[in-house]
OpenMM code with the backbone's topology and positions (N, CA, C; nanometers):
from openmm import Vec3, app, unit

residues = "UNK UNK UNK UNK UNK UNK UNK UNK UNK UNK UNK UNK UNK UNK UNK UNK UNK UNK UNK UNK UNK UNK UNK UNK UNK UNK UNK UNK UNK UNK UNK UNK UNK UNK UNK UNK UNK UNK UNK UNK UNK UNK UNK UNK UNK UNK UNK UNK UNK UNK UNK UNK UNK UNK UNK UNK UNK UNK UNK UNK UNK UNK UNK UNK UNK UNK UNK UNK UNK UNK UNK UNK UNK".split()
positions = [
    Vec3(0.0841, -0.1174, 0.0000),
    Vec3(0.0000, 0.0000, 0.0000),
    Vec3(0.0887, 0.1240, 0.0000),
    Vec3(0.0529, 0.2307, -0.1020),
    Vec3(0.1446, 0.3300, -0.1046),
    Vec3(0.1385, 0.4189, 0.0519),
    Vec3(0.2367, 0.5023, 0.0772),
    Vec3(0.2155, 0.6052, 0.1516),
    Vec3(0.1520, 0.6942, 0.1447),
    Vec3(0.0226, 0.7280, 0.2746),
    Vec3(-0.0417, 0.8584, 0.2446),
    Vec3(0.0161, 0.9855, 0.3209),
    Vec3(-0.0578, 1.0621, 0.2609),
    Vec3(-0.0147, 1.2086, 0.3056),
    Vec3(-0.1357, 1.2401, 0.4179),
    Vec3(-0.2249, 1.2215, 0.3978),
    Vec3(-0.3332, 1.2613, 0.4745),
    Vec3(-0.4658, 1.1531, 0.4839),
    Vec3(-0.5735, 1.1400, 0.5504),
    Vec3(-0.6672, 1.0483, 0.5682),
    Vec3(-0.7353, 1.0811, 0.4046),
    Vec3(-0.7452, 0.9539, 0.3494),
    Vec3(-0.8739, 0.9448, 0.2876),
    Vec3(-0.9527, 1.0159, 0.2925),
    Vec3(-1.0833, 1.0848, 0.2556),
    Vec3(-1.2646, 1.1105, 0.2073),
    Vec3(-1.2807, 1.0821, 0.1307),
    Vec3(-1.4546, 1.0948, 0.1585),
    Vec3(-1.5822, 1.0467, 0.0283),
    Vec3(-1.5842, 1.2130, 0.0229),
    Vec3(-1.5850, 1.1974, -0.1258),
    Vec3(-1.6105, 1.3411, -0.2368),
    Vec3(-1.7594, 1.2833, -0.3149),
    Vec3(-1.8818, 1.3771, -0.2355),
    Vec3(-2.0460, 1.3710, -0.3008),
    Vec3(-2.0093, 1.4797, -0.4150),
    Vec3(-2.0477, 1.3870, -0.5703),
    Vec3(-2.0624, 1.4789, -0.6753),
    Vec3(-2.2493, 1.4631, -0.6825),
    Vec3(-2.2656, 1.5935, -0.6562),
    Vec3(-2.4302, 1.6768, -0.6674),
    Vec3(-2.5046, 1.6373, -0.8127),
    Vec3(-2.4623, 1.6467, -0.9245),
    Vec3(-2.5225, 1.5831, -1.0226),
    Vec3(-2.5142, 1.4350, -1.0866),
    Vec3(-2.4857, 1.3793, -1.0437),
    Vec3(-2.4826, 1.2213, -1.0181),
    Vec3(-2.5019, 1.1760, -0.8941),
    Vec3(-2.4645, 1.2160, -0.7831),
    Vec3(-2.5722, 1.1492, -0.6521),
    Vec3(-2.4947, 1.0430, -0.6111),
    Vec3(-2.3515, 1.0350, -0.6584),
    Vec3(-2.2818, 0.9686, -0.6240),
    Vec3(-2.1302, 0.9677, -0.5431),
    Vec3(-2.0862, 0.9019, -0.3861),
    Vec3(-1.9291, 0.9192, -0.3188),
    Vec3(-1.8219, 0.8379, -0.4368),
    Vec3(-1.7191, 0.9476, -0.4213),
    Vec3(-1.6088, 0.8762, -0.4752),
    Vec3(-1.5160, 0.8957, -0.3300),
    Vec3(-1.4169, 0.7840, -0.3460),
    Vec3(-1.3301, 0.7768, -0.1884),
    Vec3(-1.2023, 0.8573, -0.3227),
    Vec3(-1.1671, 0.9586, -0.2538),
    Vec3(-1.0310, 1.0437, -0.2488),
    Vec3(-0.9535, 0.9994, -0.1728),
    Vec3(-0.8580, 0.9297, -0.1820),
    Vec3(-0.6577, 0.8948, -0.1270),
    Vec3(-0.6015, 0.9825, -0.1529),
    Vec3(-0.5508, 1.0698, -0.0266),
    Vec3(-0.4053, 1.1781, -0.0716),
    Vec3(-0.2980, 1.0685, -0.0235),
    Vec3(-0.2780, 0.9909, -0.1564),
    Vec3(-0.0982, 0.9739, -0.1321),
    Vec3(0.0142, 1.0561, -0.1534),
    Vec3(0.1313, 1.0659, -0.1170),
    Vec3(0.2639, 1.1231, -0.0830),
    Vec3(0.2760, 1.1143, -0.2089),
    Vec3(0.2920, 1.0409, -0.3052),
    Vec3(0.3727, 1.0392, -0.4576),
    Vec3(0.3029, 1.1440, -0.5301),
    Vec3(0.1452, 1.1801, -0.4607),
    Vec3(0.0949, 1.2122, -0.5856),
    Vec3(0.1334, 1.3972, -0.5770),
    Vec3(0.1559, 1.4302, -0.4332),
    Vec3(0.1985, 1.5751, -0.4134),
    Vec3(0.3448, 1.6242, -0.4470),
    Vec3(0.3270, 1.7352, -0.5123),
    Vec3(0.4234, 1.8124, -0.5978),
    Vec3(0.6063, 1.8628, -0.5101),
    Vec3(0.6590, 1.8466, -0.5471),
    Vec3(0.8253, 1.9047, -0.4669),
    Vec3(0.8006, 1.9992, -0.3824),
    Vec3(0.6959, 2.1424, -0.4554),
    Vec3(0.6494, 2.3008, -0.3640),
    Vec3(0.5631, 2.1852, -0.2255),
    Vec3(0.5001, 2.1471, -0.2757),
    Vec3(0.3953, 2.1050, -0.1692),
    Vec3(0.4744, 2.0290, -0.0576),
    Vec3(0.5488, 1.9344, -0.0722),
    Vec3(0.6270, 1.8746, 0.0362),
    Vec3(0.7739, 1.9859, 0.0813),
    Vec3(0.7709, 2.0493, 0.0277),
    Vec3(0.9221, 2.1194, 0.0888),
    Vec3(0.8078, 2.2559, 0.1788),
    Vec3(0.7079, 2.2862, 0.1312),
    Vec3(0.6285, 2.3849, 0.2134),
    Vec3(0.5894, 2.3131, 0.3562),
    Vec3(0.5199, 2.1716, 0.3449),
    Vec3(0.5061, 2.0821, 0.4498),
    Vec3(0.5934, 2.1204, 0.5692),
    Vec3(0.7266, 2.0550, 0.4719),
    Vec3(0.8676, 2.0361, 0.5612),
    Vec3(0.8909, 2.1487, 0.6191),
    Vec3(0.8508, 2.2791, 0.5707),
    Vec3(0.9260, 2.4036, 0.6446),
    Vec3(0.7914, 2.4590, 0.7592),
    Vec3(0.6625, 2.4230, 0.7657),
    Vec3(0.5652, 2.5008, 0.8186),
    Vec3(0.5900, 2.4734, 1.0399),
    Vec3(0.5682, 2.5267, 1.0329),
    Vec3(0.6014, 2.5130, 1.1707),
    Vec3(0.4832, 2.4223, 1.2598),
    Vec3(0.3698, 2.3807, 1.2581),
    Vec3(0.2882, 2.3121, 1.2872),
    Vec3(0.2974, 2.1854, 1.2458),
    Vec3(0.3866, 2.1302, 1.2006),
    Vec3(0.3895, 2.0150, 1.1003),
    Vec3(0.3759, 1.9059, 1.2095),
    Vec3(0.3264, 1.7657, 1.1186),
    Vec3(0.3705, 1.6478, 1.2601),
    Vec3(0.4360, 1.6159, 1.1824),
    Vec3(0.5137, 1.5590, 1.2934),
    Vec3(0.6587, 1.4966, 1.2751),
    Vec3(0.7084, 1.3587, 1.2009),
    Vec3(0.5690, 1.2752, 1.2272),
    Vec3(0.5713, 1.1551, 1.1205),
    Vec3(0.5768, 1.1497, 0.9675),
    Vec3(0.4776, 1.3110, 0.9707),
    Vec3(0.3999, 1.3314, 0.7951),
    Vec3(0.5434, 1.3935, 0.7449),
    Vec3(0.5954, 1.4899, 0.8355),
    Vec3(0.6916, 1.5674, 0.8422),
    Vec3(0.8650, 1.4315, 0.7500),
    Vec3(0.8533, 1.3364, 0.8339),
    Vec3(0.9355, 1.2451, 0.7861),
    Vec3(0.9272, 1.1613, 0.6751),
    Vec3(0.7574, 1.2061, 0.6706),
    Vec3(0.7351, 1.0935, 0.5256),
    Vec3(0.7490, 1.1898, 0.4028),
    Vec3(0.7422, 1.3440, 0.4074),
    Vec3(0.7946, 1.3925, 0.2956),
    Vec3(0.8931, 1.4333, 0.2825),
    Vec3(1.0064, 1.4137, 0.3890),
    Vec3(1.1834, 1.4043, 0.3902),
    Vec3(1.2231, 1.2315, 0.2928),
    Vec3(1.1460, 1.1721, 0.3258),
    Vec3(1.1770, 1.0466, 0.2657),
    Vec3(1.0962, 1.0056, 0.1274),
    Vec3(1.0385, 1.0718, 0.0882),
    Vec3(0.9440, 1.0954, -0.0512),
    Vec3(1.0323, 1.1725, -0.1836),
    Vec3(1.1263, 1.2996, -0.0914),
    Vec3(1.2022, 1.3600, -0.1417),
    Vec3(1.3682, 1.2785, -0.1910),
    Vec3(1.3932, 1.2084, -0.0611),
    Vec3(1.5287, 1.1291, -0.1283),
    Vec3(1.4491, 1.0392, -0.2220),
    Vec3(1.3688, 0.9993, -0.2394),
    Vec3(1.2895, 0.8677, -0.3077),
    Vec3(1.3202, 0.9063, -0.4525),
    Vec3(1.2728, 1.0248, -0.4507),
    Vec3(1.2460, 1.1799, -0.6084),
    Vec3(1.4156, 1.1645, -0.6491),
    Vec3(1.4823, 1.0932, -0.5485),
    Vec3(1.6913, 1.2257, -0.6424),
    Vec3(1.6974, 1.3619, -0.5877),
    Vec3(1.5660, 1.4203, -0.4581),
    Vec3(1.6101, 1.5500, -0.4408),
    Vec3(1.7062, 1.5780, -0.3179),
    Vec3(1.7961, 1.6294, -0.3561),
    Vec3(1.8810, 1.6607, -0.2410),
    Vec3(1.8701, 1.7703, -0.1410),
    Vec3(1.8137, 1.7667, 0.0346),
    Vec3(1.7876, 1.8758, 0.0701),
    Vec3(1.9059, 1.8871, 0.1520),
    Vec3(1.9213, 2.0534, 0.1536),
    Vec3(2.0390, 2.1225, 0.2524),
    Vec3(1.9649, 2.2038, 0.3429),
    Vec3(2.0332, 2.1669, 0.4346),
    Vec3(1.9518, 2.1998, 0.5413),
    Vec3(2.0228, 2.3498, 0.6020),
    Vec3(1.9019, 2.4706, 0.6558),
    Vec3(1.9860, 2.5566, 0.6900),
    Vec3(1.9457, 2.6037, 0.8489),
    Vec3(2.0799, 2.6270, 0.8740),
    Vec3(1.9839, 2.7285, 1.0366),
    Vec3(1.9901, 2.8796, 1.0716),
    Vec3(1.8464, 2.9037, 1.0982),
    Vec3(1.8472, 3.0359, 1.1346),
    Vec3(1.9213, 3.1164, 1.2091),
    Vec3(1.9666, 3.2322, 1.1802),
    Vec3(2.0546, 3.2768, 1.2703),
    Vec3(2.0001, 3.3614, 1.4338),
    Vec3(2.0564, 3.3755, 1.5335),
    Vec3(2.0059, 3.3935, 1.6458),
    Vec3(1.9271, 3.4821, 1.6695),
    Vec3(1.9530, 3.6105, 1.6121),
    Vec3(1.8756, 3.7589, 1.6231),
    Vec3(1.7409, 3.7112, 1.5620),
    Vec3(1.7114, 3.6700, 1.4469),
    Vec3(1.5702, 3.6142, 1.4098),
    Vec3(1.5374, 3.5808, 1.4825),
    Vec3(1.5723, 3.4097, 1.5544),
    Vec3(1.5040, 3.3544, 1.6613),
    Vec3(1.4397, 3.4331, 1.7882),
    Vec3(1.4931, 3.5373, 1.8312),
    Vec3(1.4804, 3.6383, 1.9258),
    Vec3(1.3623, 3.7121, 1.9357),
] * unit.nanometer
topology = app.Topology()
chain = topology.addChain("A")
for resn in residues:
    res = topology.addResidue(resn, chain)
    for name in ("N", "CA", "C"):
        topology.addAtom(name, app.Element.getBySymbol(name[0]), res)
Protein backbone atom coordinates (compact mmCIF):
# COMPACT_ATOMS: atom_id res chain seq x y z
CA UNK A 1 0.00 0.00 0.00
CA UNK A 2 1.45 3.30 -1.05
CA UNK A 3 2.16 6.05 1.52
CA UNK A 4 -0.42 8.58 2.45
CA UNK A 5 -0.15 12.09 3.06
CA UNK A 6 -3.33 12.61 4.74
CA UNK A 7 -6.67 10.48 5.68
CA UNK A 8 -8.74 9.45 2.88
CA UNK A 9 -12.65 11.10 2.07
CA UNK A 10 -15.82 10.47 0.28
CA UNK A 11 -16.11 13.41 -2.37
CA UNK A 12 -20.46 13.71 -3.01
CA UNK A 13 -20.62 14.79 -6.75
CA UNK A 14 -24.30 16.77 -6.67
CA UNK A 15 -25.22 15.83 -10.23
CA UNK A 16 -24.83 12.21 -10.18
CA UNK A 17 -25.72 11.49 -6.52
CA UNK A 18 -22.82 9.69 -6.24
CA UNK A 19 -19.29 9.19 -3.19
CA UNK A 20 -16.09 8.76 -4.75
CA UNK A 21 -13.30 7.77 -1.88
CA UNK A 22 -10.31 10.44 -2.49
CA UNK A 23 -6.58 8.95 -1.27
CA UNK A 24 -4.05 11.78 -0.72
CA UNK A 25 -0.98 9.74 -1.32
CA UNK A 26 2.64 11.23 -0.83
CA UNK A 27 3.73 10.39 -4.58
CA UNK A 28 0.95 12.12 -5.86
CA UNK A 29 1.98 15.75 -4.13
CA UNK A 30 4.23 18.12 -5.98
CA UNK A 31 8.25 19.05 -4.67
CA UNK A 32 6.49 23.01 -3.64
CA UNK A 33 3.95 21.05 -1.69
CA UNK A 34 6.27 18.75 0.36
CA UNK A 35 9.22 21.19 0.89
CA UNK A 36 6.28 23.85 2.13
CA UNK A 37 5.06 20.82 4.50
CA UNK A 38 8.68 20.36 5.61
CA UNK A 39 9.26 24.04 6.45
CA UNK A 40 5.65 25.01 8.19
CA UNK A 41 6.01 25.13 11.71
CA UNK A 42 2.88 23.12 12.87
CA UNK A 43 3.90 20.15 11.00
CA UNK A 44 3.70 16.48 12.60
CA UNK A 45 6.59 14.97 12.75
CA UNK A 46 5.71 11.55 11.20
CA UNK A 47 4.00 13.31 7.95
CA UNK A 48 6.92 15.67 8.42
CA UNK A 49 9.36 12.45 7.86
CA UNK A 50 7.35 10.94 5.26
CA UNK A 51 7.95 13.92 2.96
CA UNK A 52 11.83 14.04 3.90
CA UNK A 53 11.77 10.47 2.66
CA UNK A 54 9.44 10.95 -0.51
CA UNK A 55 12.02 13.60 -1.42
CA UNK A 56 15.29 11.29 -1.28
CA UNK A 57 12.90 8.68 -3.08
CA UNK A 58 12.46 11.80 -6.08
CA UNK A 59 16.91 12.26 -6.42
CA UNK A 60 16.10 15.50 -4.41
CA UNK A 61 18.81 16.61 -2.41
CA UNK A 62 17.88 18.76 0.70
CA UNK A 63 20.39 21.22 2.52
CA UNK A 64 19.52 22.00 5.41
CA UNK A 65 19.86 25.57 6.90
CA UNK A 66 19.84 27.28 10.37
CA UNK A 67 18.47 30.36 11.35
CA UNK A 68 20.55 32.77 12.70
CA UNK A 69 20.06 33.93 16.46
CA UNK A 70 18.76 37.59 16.23
CA UNK A 71 15.70 36.14 14.10
CA UNK A 72 15.04 33.54 16.61
CA UNK A 73 14.80 36.38 19.26
Amino acid sequence: MPVKFAPSFKEYKKGTKKTAIKHEYIKHKSKDELFEYINKEGAKPKVRRKAIIELERRGIRIVWNTKPKDILD
